[in-house]
C-alpha positions in Angstrom: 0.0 0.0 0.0 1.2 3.7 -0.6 0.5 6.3 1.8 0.3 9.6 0.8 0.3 12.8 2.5 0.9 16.4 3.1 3.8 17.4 4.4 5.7 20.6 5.0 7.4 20.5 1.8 4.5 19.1 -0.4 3.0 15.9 -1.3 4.5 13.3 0.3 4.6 9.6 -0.2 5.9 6.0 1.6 5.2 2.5 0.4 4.0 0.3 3.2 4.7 -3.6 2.6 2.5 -5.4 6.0 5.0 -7.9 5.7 8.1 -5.6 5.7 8.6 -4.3 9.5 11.1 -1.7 8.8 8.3 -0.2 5.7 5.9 -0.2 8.7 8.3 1.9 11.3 8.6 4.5 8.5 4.7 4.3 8.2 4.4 5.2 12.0 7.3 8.0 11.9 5.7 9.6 9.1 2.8 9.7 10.9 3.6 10.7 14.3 5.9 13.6 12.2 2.4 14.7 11.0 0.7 14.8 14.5 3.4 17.4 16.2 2.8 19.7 13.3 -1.2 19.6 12.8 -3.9 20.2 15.5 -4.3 17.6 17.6 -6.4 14.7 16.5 -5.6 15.8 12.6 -3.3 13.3 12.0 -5.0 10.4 11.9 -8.1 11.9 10.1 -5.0 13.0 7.5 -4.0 9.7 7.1 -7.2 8.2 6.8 -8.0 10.7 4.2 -4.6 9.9 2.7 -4.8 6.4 1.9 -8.2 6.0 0.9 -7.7 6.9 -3.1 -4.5 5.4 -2.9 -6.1 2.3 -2.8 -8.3 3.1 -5.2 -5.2 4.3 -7.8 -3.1 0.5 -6.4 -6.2 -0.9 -7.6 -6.3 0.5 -11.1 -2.5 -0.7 -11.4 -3.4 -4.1 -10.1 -4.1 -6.9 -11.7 -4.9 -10.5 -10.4 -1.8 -11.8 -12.1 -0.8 -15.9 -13.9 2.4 -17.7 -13.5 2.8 -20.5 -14.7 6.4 -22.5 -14.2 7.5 -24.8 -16.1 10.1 -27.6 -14.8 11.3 -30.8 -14.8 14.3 -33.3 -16.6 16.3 -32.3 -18.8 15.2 -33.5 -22.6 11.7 -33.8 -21.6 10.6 -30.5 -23.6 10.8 -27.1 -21.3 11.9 -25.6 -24.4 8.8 -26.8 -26.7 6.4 -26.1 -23.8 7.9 -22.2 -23.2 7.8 -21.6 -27.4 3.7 -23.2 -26.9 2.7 -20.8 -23.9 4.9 -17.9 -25.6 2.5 -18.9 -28.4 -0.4 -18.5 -26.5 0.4 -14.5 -25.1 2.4 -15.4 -22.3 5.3 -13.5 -21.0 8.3 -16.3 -21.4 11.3 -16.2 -19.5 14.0 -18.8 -19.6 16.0 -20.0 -16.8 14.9 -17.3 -14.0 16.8 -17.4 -11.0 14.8 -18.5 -8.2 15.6 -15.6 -6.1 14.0 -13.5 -8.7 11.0 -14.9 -9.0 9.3 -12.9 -6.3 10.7 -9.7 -7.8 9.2 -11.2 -11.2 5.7 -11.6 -9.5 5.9 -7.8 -8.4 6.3 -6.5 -12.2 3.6 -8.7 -13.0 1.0 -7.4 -10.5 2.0 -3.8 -11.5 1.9 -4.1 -15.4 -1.1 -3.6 -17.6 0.5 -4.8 -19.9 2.1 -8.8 -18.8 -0.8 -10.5 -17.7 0.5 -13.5 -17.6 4.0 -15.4 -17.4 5.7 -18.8 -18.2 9.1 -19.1 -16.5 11.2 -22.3 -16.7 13.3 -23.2 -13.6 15.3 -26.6 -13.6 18.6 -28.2 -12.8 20.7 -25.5 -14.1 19.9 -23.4 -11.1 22.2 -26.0 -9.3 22.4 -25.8 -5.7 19.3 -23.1 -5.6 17.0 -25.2 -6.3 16.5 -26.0 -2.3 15.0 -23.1 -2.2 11.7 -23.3 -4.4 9.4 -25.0 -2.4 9.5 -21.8 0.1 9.6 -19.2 -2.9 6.6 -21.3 -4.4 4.3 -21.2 -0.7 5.1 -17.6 -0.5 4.1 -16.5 -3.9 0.7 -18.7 -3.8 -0.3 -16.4 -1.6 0.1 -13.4 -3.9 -1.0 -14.4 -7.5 -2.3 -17.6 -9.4 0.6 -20.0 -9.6 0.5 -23.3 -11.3 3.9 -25.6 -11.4 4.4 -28.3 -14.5 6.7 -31.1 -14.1 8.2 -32.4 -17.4 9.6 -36.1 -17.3 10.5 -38.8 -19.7 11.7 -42.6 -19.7 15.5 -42.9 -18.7 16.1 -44.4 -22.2 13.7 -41.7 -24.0 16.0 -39.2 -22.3 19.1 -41.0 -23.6 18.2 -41.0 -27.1 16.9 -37.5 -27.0 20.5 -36.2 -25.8 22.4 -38.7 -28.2 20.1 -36.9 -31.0 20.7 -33.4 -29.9 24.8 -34.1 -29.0 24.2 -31.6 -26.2 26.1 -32.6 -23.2 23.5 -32.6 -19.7 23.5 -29.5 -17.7 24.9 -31.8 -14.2 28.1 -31.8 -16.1 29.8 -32.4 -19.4 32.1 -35.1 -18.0 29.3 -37.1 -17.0 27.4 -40.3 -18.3 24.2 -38.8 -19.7 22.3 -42.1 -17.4 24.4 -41.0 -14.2 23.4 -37.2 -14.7 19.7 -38.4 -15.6 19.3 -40.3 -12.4 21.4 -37.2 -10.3 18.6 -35.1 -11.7 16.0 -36.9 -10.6 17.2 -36.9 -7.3 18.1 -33.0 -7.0 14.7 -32.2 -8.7 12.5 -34.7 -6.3 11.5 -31.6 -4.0 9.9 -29.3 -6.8 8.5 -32.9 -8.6 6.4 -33.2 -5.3 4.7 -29.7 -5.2 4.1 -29.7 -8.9 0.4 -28.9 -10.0 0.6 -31.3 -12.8 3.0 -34.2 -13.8 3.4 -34.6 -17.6 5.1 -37.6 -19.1 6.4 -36.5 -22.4 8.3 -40.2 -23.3 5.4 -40.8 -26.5 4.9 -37.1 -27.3 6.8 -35.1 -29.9 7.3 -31.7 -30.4 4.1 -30.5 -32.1 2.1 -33.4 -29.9 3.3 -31.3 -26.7 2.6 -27.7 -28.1 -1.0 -29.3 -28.8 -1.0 -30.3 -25.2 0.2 -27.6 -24.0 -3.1 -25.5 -26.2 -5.2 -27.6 -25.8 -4.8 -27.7 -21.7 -3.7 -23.5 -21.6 -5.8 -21.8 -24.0 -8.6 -19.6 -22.7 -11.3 -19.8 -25.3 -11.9 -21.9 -28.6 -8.9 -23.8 -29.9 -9.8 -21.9 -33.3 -9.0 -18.7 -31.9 -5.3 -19.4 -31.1 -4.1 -19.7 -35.0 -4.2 -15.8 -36.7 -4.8 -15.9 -40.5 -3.9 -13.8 -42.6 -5.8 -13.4 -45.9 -3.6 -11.6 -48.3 -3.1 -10.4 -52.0 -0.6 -10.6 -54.7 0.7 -9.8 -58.1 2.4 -12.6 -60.1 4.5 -10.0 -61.5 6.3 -9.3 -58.6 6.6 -12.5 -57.5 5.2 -14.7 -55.2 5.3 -13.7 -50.9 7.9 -15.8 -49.3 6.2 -15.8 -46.0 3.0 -17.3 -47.8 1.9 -21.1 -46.9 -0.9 -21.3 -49.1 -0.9 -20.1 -52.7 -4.0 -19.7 -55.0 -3.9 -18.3 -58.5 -7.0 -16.3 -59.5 -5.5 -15.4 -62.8 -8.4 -17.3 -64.1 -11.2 -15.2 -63.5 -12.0 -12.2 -66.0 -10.1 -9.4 -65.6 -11.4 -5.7 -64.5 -8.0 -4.2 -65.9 -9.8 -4.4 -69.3 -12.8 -2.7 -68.0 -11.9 1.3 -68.7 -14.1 2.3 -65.5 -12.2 0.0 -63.3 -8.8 0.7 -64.6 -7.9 3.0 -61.9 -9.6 1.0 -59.0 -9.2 -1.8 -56.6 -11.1 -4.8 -55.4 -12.3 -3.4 -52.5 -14.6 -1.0 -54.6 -18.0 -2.1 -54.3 -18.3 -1.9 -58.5 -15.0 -3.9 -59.3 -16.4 -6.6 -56.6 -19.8 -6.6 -57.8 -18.3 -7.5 -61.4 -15.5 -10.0 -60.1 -18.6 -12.0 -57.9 -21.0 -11.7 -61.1 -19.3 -14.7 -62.8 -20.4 -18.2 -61.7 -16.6 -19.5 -61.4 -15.9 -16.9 -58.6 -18.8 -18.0 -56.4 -17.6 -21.7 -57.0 -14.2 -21.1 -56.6 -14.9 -19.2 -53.1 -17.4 -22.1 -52.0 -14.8 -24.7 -52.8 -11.8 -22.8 -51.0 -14.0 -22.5 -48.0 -14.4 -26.0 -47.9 -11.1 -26.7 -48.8 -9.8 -23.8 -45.7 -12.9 -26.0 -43.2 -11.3 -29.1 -43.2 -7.4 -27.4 -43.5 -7.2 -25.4 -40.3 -8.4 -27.5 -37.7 -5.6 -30.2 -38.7 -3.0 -27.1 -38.9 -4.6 -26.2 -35.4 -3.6 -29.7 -34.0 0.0 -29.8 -35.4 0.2 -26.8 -33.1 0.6 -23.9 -35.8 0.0 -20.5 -34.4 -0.3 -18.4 -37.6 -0.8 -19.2 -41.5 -0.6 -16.8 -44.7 -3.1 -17.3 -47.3 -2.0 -16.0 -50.2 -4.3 -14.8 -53.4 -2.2 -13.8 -56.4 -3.6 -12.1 -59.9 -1.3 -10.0 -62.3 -1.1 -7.0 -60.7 -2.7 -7.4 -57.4 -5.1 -4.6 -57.6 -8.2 -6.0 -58.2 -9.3 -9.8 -58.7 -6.7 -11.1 -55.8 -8.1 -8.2 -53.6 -11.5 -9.2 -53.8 -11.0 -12.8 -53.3 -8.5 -12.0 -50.0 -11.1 -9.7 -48.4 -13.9 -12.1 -49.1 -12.5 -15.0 -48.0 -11.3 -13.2 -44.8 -14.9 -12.1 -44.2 -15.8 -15.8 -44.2 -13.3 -17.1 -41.9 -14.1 -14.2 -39.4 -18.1 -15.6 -39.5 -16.4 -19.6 -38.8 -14.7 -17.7 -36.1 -11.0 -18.0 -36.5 -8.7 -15.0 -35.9 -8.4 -13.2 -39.0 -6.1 -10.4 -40.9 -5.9 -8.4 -44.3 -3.0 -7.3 -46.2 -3.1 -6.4 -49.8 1.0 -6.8 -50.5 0.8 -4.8 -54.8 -2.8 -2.6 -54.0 -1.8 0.7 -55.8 -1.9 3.1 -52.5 -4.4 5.8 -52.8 
């Protein structure tokens, strides 16, 4: 809490902590400071008067606050499960040192801006690590905390580090099955106060960011890939970033129509003429049907954002049409959707 108040020299004000006794001495000497210089019985009204809308302001500035903390072996995923929640909005933070995650919590119950937080904290914190089970009570008590213990088979760990060639964070000069089983051992204590206990021995990478979505993500699945519906022109060449590629060089071309010349596909007359053939409505239909069954099975592999790409000659009008039309109809299946027109003529 922040206490505010008028002293001699202005506005004054001190940051009370309850469970800080040296904050709360300087509380009570402000105070008492206040008392010898006002009428009597004027300092405590003061002070009540004081930190009444500074509670009110804390509380602006406050939010509830998420942190979720990701541990466990190493080779059984942190990594893939950090990228997944990064995926998902989260604030990610690799290898925090356990003495900072209180000071982490405090920037997140003060932002407006991180909401919520995936740390990872594992073997590489060494000797540290006794001390998690303590940080862990005392921050439960101040924000939403949830704790998720990676493991793996001995012999899926094995292969995983013979794969990688990356030598085990115990120590280079040690048997990769002598540091797995050290491991264990050192990380036994933060294994027991985990929230949840995930054996990743039969997952792979995209089958643990799936898990991870599926188990994390606030809302529809859907709503966790962003699309983007853009246009093209051939001439220029094809967007590199683009997944998906459809040529509507076929349909009849409003270049050739004098009026439209100088106009785009998002004028209501150039669409109007683009949807008046009978190929464009089947080609849109079919696309849609095509994009239906597409994206839930991108969804699943775990991919968080796909580039649909419509390309004409030019890019002015025919691909413009298509790429806002097609990004009206994703919006009404509900995914999360966004235009770019990469060749429209800027007017």
């Amino acid at each position: 809490m922040i206490l505010w108040g008028l002293g001699a020299s202005g506005l004054a004000g001190v940051l009370f902590t309850e469970d800080s006794p040296q904050d709360a001495t300087i509380v009570g000497m402000a105070v008492r400071s206040q008392k010898r210089k006002a009428k009597p019985g004027s300092a405590r009204k003061t002070a009540a008067r004081a930190a009444t809308p500074a509670k009110k302001k804390s509380a602006k500035k406050t939010n509830e606050g998420e942190i979720v903390i990701i541990t466990g072996m190493s080779g059984s995923g942190k990594a893939s499960a950090l990228k997944a929640f990064e995926d998902l909005g989260y604030y990610a933070v690799d290898n925090l040192p356990v003495e900072l995650i209180p000071h982490f919590a405090n920037l997140i119950l003060q932002s407006d801006e991180i909401v919520r937080a995936a740390l990872v904290v594992d073997v590489r914190e060494s000797s540290r690590l006794d001390r998690f089970p303590a940080v862990l009570k005392a921050l439960r008590s101040r924000v939403k905390v949830q704790v998720i213990f990676l493991e793996a088979a001995d012999d899926v760990l094995v292969r995983r580090f013979s794969e990688t060639r990356r030598p085990h964070p115990i120590g280079r000069d040690e048997q990769i099955p002598l540091a797995i089983a050290a491991e264990r051992h050192l990380l036994e204590p933060i294994r027991n106060v985990a929230d949840v206990i995930l054996d990743t021995s039969k997952f792979n990478v995209h089958e643990l960011r799936a898990h991870v979505q599926a188990q994390f993500h606030r809302g529809e699945k859907s709503k966790s890939l962003l699309i983007s519906s853009t246009s093209f022109g051939f001439k220029n060449g094809v967007p590199a970033d683009a997944d998906l590629v459809f040529d509507v060089r076929f349909l009849p071309n409003p270049h050739f129509v004098p009026e439209f010349r100088k106009l785009t596909g998002r004028d209501a007359k150039v669409a109007a003429y683009v949807l008046s053939f009978p190929q464009t409505k089947e080609f849109l239909k079919k696309t849609e049907d095509m994009l239906a069954f597409l994206l839930p099975h991108y969804i699943q592999e775990g991919k968080s954002y796909l580039t649909i790409a419509f390309g004409c000659t030019g890019g002015q009008h025919r691909s413009v049409f298509i790429a806002e039309e097609m990004q009206r109809r994703l919006e009404k299946r509900g995914y999360r959707t966004k235009i770019g027109h990469r060749d429209m003529p800027r007017s």
